[in-house]
Residue, then its C-alpha position, 0 to 999 in steps of 0.5 A: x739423227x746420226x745416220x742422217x749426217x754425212x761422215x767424211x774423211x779429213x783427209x784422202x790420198x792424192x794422185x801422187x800419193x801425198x795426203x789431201x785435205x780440203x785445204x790443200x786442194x787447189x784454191x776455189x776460182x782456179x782458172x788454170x788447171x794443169x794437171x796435177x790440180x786437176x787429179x787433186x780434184x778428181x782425187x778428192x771427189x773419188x775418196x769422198x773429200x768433195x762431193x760432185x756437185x761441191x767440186x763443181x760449185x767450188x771451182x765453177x765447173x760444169x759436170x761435164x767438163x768434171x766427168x771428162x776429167x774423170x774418165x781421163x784419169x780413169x783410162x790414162x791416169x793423170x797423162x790422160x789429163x793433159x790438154x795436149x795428148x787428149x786426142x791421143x789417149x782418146x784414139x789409144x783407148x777407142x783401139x783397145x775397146x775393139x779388141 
């Protein structure tokens, strides 16, 4: 039975380094997302506070719109977030994968 239940973490370590829980994660029906909430969220799925699907359901989210965060913050960090330097950070990390 025990290896049947999933074991979480309560808390994880968030994008600025602050402790993470899931009540301290934006509320559920966020609609702006700057990108401080979004890193919490990714944060959050990342060290197994939410799983993907949670996340998505909690905040209405499609999963593509989820993975275009992760890879953001994967490339760029969270400046890689920003809604305004996407285009940016996309060509920027498009250069660096042909050298």
């Amino acid at each position: 039975m025990i290896e049947n239940q999933k074991i979480r973490p309560s808390q994880v370590v968030g994008p600025l380094g602050e402790p993470l829980t899931l009540a301290s994660l934006p509320a559920p029906g966020t609609t702006r997302w700057v990108v401080r909430r979004k890193a919490e969220v990714v944060a959050a799925v990342n060290g197994g506070l939410l799983t993907v699907d949670e996340a998505c359901e909690r905040y209405s989210l499609t999963l593509e719109e989820f993975a275009g965060w992760q890879r953001a913050v994967d490339r760029s960090g969270m400046p890689g977030l920003r809604v305004t330097r996407i285009q940016h950070y996309k060509s920027l990390y498009e250069r660096q994968q042909r050298f």
